[in-house]
N, C-alpha and C positions, 0 to 999 in steps of 0.2 A: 708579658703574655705573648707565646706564639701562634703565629697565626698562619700557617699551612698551605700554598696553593697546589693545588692536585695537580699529583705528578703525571698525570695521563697526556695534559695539555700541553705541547710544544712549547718550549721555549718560556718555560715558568717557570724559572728557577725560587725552589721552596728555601733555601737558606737565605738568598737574599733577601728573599720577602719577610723571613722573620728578623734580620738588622732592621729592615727598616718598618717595621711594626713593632720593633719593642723601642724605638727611639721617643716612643710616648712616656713622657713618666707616671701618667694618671694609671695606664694600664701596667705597670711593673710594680710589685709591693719594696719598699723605699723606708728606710730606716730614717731616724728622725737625724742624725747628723750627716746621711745623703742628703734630706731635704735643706739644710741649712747649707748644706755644698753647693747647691745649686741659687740658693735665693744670694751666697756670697759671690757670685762670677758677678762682676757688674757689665748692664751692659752699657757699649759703650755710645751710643745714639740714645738719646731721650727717650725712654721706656714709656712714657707720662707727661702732659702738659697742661698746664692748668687751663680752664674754662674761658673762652674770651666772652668780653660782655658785647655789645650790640644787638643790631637787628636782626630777626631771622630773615634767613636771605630763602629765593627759590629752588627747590630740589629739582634738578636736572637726570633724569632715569637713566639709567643703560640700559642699553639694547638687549632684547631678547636672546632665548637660546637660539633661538630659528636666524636671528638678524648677528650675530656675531661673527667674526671674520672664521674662514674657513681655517681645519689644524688638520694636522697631520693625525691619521686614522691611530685609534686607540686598541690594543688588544685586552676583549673581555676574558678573562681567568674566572677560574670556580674554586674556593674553598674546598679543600679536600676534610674538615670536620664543618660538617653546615651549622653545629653550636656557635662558633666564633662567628657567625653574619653579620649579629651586628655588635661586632668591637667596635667598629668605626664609628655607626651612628653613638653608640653610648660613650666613648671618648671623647667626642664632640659635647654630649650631654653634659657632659661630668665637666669642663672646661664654661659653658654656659652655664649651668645652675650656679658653676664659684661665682660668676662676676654679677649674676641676679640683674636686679633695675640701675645697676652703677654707670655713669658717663662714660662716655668713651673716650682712651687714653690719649688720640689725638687720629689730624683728618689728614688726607693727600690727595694730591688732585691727579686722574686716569682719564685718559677718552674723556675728556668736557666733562667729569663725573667726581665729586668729590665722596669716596669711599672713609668708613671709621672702620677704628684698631681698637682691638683689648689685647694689651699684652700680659701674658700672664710671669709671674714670679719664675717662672720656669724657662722663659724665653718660651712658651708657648705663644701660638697669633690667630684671632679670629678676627679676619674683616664684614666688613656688612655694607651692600653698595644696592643704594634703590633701583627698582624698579619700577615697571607700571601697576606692579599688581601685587606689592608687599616691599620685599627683601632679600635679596641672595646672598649666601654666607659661606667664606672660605677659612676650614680650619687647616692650621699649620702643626705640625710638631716641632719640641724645639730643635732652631738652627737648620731649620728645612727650609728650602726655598721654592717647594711647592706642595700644594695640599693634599692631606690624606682625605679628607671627607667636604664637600659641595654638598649647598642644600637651597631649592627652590621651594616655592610654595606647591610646588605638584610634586619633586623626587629630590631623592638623597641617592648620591651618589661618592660610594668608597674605594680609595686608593690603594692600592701595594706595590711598591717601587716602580710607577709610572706605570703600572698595567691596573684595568676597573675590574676588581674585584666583586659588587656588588650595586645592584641598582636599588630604591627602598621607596615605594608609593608613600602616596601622601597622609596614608590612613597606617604608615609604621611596616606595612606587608615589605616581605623580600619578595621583588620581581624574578619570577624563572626566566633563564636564559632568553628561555625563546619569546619571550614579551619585551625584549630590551628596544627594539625597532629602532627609532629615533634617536633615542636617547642615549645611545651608545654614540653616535654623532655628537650629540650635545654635549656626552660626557669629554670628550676629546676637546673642545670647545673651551668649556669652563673652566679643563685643565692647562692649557695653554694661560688662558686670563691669570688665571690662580700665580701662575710663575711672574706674567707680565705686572701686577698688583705689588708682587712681594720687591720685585724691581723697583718700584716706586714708592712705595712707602718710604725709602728713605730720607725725603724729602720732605719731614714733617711739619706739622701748624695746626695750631692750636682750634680747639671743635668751638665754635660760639652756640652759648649757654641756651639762648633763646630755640636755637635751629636742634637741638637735644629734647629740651621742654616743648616741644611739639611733634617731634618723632617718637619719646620717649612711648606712648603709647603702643602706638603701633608693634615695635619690637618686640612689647613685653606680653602683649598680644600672639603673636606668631609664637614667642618661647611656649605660654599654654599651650598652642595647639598642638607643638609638638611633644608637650607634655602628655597631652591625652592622649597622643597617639601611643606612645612608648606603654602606657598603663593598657591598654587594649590589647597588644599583641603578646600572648603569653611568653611566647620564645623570646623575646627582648626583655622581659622581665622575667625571666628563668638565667637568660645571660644576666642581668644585671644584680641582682640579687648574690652571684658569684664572684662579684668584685669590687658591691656597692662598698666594702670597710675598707678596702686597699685606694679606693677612688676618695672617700668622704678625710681619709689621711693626708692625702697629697696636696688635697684640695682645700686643709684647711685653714693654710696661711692664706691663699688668696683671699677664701672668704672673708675674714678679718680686716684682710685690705678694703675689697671693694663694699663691705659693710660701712668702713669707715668711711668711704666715699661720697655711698648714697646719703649718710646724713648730713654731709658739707655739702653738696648739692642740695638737696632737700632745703634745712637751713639756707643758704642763699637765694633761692629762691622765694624762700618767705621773705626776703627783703626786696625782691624785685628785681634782681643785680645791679641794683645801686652802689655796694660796696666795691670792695674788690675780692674779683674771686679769690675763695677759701685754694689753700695747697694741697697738692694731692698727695692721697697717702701713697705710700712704699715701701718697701720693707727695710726694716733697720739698715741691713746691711749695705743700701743702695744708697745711704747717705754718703757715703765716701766717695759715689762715682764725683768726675768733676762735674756734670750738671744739674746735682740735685745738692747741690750742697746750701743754697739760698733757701734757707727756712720758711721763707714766705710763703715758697714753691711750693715747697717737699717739703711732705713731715709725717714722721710711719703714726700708725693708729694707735690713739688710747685704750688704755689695758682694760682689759672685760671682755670684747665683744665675741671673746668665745668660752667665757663662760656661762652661768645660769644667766635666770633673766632679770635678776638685781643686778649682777655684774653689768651687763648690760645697757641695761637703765641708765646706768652710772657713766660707762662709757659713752652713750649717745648725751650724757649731760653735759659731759667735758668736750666732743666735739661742736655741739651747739654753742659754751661758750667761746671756744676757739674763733668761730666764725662771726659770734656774736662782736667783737675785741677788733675786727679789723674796721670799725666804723670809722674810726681814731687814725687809718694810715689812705696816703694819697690813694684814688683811684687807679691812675696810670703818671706817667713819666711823661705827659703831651704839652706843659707845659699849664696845665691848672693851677689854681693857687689850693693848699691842702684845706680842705675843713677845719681844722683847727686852728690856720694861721687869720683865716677869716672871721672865725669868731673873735678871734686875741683886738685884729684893729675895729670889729665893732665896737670892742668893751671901751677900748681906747678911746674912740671917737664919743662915745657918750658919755664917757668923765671927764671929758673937754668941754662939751656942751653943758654938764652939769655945773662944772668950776667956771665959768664965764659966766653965768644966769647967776651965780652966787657971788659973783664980784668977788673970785679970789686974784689977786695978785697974779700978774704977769710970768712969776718966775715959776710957778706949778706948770703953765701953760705952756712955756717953753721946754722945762723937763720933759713933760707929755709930749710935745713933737719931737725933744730928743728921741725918747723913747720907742715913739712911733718910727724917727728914721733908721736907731739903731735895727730893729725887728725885720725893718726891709730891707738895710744891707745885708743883715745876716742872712734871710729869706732870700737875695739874688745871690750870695757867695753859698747857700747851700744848693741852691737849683744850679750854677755853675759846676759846683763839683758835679751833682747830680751826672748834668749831662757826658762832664769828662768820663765817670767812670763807664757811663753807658756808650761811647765811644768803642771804650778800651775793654769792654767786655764783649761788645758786639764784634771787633777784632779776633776778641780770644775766642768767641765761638765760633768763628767763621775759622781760623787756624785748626782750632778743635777736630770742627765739621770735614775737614781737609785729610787732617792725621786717620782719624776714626774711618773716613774713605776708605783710605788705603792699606788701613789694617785688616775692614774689611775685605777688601780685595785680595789680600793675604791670605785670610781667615778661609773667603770659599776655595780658592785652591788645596786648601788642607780638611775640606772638611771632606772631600771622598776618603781621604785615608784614613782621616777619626773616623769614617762611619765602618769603615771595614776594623778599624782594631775594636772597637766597642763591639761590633758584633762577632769577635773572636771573644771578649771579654765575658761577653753577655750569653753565650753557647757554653761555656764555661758554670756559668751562674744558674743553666737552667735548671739540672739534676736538682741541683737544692733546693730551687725556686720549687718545684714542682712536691718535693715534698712536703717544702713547709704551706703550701695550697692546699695539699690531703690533711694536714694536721690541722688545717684553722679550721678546712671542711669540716673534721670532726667534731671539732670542738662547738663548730655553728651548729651541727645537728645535735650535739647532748642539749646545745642553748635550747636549741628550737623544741626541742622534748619536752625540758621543764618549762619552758613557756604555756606550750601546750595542754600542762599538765596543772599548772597554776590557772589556767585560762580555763581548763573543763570544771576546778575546785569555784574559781568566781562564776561560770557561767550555771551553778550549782546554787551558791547564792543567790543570784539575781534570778533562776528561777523561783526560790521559794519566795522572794521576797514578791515574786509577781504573781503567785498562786496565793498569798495573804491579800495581796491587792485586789487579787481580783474576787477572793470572797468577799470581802468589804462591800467591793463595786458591785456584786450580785445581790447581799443584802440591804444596800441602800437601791436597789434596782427589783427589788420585793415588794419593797417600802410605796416604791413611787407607781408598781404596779397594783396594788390594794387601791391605794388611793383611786390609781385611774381607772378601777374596778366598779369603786363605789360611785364615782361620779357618770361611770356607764352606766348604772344601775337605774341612777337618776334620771338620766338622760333618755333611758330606756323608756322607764314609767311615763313620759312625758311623750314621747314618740307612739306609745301605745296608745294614748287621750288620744290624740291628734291622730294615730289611725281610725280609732276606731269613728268621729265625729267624719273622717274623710270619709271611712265605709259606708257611713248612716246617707253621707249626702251621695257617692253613689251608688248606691242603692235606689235612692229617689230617682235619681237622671235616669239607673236603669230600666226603671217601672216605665220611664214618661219613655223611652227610646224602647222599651218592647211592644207599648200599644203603639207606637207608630210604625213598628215594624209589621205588627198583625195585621194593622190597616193594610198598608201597602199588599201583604200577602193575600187579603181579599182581596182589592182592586186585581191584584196580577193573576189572581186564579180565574174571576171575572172575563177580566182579559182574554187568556187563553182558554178559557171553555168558548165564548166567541169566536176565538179566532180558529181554533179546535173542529165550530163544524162548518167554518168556511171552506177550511181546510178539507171534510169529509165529503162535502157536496160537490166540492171540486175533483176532486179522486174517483168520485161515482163519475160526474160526468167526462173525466178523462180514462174511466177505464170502459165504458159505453164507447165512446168512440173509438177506442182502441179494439174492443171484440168487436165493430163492424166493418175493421178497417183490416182485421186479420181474417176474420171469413170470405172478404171480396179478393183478399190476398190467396186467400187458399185455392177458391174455387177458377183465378188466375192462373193458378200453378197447377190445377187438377188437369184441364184445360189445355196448358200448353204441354205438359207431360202425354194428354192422350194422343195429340196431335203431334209430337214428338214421336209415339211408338208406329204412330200410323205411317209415316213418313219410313220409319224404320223399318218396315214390313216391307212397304210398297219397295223402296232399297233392297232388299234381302229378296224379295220375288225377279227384280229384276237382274240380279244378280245370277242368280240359280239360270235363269233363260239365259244368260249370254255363256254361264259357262257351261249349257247343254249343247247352244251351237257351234260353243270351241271343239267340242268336242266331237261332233257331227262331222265338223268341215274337217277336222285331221283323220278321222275314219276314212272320210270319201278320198285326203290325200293319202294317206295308207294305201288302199284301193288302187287307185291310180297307179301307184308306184308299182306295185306288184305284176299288174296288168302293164305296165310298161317292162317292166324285166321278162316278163313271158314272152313278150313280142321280141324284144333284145335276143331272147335266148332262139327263140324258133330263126329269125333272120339269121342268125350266126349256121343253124344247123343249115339251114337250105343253100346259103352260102359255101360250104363246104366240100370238094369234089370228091368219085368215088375214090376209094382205095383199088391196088393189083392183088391180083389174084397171090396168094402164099402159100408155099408148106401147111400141108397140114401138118397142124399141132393144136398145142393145147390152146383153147381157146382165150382170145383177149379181151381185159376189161373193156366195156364201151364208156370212157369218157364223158361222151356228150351226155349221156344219163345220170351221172352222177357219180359212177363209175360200176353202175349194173351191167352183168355181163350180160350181153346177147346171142341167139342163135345162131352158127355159121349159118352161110347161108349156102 
């Protein structure tokens, strides 16, 4: 499947990013002798290690996202088809659903933190490293040495050739860009770990059984959650739906595997791990690697467990005996005596004790200690070898551990140029891939038609068959209503007695509580006629003094109003006088004045000297008169 980063974005290159997203195989449709191609490459580091027994020890957390060491800034890309969002998370899915509630294939130690691996048939890798608040889980593609998909309990975050692709809330939603805040830090972070993790894993050891059986919860816990999450968001199940047959294919050896797993775990723990742990399964093919070749270890899964659920059955019967069978072999190689050599010198030692109490002869009893010391020579010359071969093995593994180093070291310097010819290979493959996707398409939607169509014919039946039901249920619902009709009826007549005897008594109470009511209404009528002409006596003699109290009031007022106009008079007389002798006095100065301009004018004229004698002529106005002409003279 390819998956596109939009070419808008600087420095995104969309080919690269579909090499290294088609390097999935869950997301590529995969013929069945591909799949056997791949289950035959052996790897060459222990894919798997059996169960150690002991005590569970303390889970020591990693560090948060917040608290993890600072990475070199990540660049967020966008999907140029927003369908494909969530390949990543459903990849991951498709890799955790195969391996279900099965152990993990082995532990290694990171930052004071011991992280677990599931490696899958594919050289696929999902590690799982605690936390404070769950789990955090890095999925691998195979032969990658850093993750496509990281997942917290709050986000899921998706890779494409070291640039974040996609960020995914805890409720399954794709976060928009612009919501990324933090997390796009964080995402830089995890991915940095994710590389440092896969660094160290190579240094593997064995997971103890106990420290499993009490995490196991937990894990299987978070897989639901994010089970329900995927089932809520339509788009993730619109994507998956489109790839669920090509995913349940590739995925179906591993199931098989770690099916077989969970029931050798399962079974051993019903014994407590008192035994020794059962071998892990693996696929046929991994028997030839050099360190699966010890049967104890390694041993691929009894036939069934992918078919019906007799087959089945069958097969979890023959792994349970598997594990049942190892009661019979030593625990470990620590220097125990076996279970069974223990019983041998109990038996011994009590047919010694029997043939002495029976007075057999000396020479039984001698045989028998023969026998006893032959048992122990042979029991020290076998724990001898024992040890030699575990010497000379632990040699060969450390030589092994040595080679595999450095072929690994090999391996990554060629693996940039396997990824670039694969995906000249795989750009090649897609024209076809792409059509044989539209043809299965079709073929799922005629599926889905007659599904459909057989589903509307049954849902056809199952209504008539609930429309008979439900007459039935009406007429036995008839039935039970008559009855509860009749016993109403009863119940009625009975309610009716009992009213009518309650009417009759009150009735009584009413008679006796209306003549104490007519009392009282006489007493208060009583009452208020009495009180009635206090009341009227008091009214007379407050309206008495009120008309003697208005008439003294009037004849008050009559009184100070005549006395008022008198005042008013004698005012208005004295007025008229002063303004007769205003007027008086301005006549006399009128007078006066005039009488002084007369005098003015006559001093002016006597003032005046004569004139000389003139021409006669025409006579001139005289002036001094106002300008009347005068007589010459």
């Amino acid at each position: 499947m390819t998956r596109k980063i939009c070419p808008r974005l600087r420095h995104a290159s969309a080919i690269v990013a579909i090499a290294a997203s088609l390097a999935l195989a869950g997301c590529n449709p995969k013929s069945a002798t591909d799949e056997s191609n791949i289950a035959s490459q052996l790897p060459e580091l222990p894919a798997t290690l059996p169960l150690a027994p002991g005590e569970a020890t303390v889970v020591r957390p990693a560090a948060a996202a917040a608290a993890l060491p600072a990475a070199r800034p990540i660049r967020a890309v966008q999907l140029a088809d927003p369908g494909q969002s969530y390949a990543y998370a459903d990849d991951a899915w498709g890799f955790a659903d195969a391996i279900g509630d099965a152990p993990p294939d082995y532990g290694f130690d990171y930052d004071d933190v011991e992280p677990w691996a599931w490696q899958g048939y594919d050289d696929s890798i999902a590690f799982a490293e605690p936390i404070d608040d769950g789990y955090r889980y890095y999925y691998y593609r195979p032969g990658a040495s850093s993750p496509y998909f990281v997942r917290d309990p709050d986000y899921g975050y998706g890779y494409d050739n070291g640039q974040l692709a996609v960020v995914y809330a805890a409720s399954g939603a794709v976060l928009p860009y612009a919501a990324y805040g933090p997390r796009q830090d964080y995402a830089a972070r995890y991915y940095a770990r994710g590389r440092d993790l896969y660094r160290s894993s190579h240094q593997r050891r064995p997971v103890i059984a106990a420290n499993w059986a009490a995490r196991q919860n937990a894990i299987s816990a978070t897989r639901a959650r994010w089970a329900a999450a995927r089932s809520r968001e339509a788009d993730w199940q619109r994507y998956h739906v489109s790839v669920v047959q090509r995913q349940q294919r590739h995925w179906s050896q591993e199931q098989v595997r770690r099916r077989a797993d969970t029931v050798r775990y399962d079974a051993w723990r019903d014994q407590q791990f008192r035994t020794p742990p059962p071998p892990r399964a693996i696929p046929a093919a991994w028997t030839q690697a050099s360190w699966a070749r010890d049967t104890n270890r390694y041993a691929p899964a009894a036939r069934g467990f992918a078919g019906d659920r007799g087959e089945r059955q069958r097969a979890i019967a023959v792994e349970r005996r598997r594990v049942a069978t190892l009661a019979t072999r030593p625990v470990d190689n620590r220097g125990e005596v076996p279970r069974g050599m223990v019983e041998r010198q109990r038996a011994l030692a009590e047919q010694q004790n029997q043939l002495r109490l029976r007075g057999r002869d000396n020479s039984d009893s001698q045989r028998i200690q023969a026998e006893q010391g032959a048992e122990m020579a042979r029991r020290q010359g076998e724990r001898a070898r024992q040890i030699a071969a575990g010497e000379i093995a632990q040699r060969d593994r450390q030589a092994r551990a040595v080679a595999m180093q450095q072929r690994r070291t090999a391996l990554d310097r060629d693996r940039s140029a396997q990824a670039t010819q694969q995906a000249r290979r795989v750009q090649a493959q897609n024209d076809q891939q792409a059509r044989a996707v539209q043809a299965r398409q079709r073929q799922q939607a005629q599926s889905q038609a007659r599904a459909a169509q057989l589903q509307q014919r049954r849902q056809g039946q199952v209504a008539a068959q609930r429309i008979q039901i439900e007459q039935r249920r009406q007429g036995q619902a008839r039935a039970v209503e008559a009855q509860q009709r009749r016993q109403a009826l009863v119940q009625t007549r009975a309610a009716q007695t009992r009213q009518r005897q309650e009417g009759e008594a009150r009735a009584a109470l009413a008679q006796q509580r209306q003549a104490q009511v007519q009392q009282r209404a006489a007493q208060a009528q009583q009452r208020q006629a009495a009180q009635g002409q206090a009341r009227a006596a008091q009214a007379q003699q407050r309206q008495a003094a009120q008309g003697q109290a208005r008439a003294a009031q009037a004849q008050q007022r009559q009184a100070a109003q005549a006395q008022q106009r008198q005042q008013a008079q004698a005012q208005a007389q004295q007025r008229q006088q002063a303004q007769g002798q205003l007027r008086a006095a301005q006549a006399q100065r009128q007078q006066a004045q005039v009488q002084a301009r007369a005098a003015q004018m006559q001093a002016r004229a006597a003032a005046q000297p004569m004139p000389a004698a003139r021409p006669a002529g025409p006579p001139r106005p005289d002036r001094s008169n106002g300008g009347r002409d005068r007589a010459p003279r």
